[in-house]
C-alpha positions in Angstrom: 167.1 102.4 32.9 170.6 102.7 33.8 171.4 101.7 37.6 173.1 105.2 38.7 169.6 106.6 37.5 167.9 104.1 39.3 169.7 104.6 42.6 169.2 108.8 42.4 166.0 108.1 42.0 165.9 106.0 45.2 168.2 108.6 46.9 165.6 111.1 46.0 162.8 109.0 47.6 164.4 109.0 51.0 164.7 112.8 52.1 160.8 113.1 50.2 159.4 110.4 53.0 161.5 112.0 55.7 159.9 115.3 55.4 156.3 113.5 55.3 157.4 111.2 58.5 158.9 114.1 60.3 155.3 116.5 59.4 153.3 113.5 60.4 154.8 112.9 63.8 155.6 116.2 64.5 151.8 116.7 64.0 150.7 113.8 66.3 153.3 114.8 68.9 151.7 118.0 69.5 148.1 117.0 69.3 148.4 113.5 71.1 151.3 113.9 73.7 151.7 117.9 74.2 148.1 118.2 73.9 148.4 121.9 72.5 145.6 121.7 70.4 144.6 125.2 70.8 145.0 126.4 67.0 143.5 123.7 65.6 139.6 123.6 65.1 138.8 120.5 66.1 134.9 120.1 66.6 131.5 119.7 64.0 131.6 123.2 63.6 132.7 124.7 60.1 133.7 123.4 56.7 135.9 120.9 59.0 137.3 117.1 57.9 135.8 114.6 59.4 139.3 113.6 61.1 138.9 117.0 62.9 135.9 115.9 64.8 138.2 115.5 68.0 142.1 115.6 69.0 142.2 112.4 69.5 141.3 111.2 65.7 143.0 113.7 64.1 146.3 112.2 65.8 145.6 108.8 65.3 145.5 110.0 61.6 148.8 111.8 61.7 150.4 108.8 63.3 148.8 106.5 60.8 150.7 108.2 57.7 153.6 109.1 60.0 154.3 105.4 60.3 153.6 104.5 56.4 155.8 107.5 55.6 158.2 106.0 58.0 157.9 102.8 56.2 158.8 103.8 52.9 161.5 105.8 54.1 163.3 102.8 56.0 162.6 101.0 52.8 164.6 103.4 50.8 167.4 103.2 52.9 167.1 99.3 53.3 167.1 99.7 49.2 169.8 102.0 49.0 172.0 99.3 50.4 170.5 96.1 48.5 169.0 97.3 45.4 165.9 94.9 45.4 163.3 97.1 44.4 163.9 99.5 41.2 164.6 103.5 42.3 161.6 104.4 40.2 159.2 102.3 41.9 160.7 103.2 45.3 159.8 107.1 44.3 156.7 105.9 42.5 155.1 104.9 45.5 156.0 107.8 47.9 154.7 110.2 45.1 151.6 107.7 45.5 151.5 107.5 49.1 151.6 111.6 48.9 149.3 111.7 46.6 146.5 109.3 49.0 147.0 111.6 52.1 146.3 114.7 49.9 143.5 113.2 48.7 142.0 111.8 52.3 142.5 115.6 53.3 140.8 116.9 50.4 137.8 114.0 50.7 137.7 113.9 54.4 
């Protein structure tokens, strides 16, 4: 694969973990530091994830992908300028990392 390919597809990885890291965050910001936590259902009642049993889980999941989304993201940038690991791997493991938190929600 041809390096300018490689290096779109890293540029393409970046902006993909940002939105994750700024929903993750964003989520935990509200829940854990604003403590408006009046539209979500948290609780054993209803068809509920387990990570919804109180606020206080539910944002220590958020902040738990937030930072692995916030990871990969520094990582692409940190690639970006030192092309160490290949672009397609870079956006192989965000798809990945998507990919696990959809699936946690979906099991949980």
């Amino acid at each position: 694969m041809n390096k300018d390919l490689a290096k779109f597809l890293n540029i393409i990885s970046i902006p993909v973990n940002g939105i994750f890291v700024f929903i993750n965050l964003s989520e935990y910001y509200i829940v854990a530091i604003k403590k408006d936590i009046a539209l979500y259902p948290f609780g054993e009642s209803g068809p509920a994830h387990y990570y919804y049993r109180t606020a206080d889980l539910y944002a220590l999941v958020a902040l738990s992908y937030g930072i692995l989304f916030l990871l990969m993201f520094l990582l692409g940038i940190w690639n970006l300028k030192t092309n160490k690991v290949h672009g397609l791997l870079m956006l192989m493991l965000s798809i990945g990392l998507i990919i696990v938190q959809l699936f946690h929600g979906l099991l949980g």
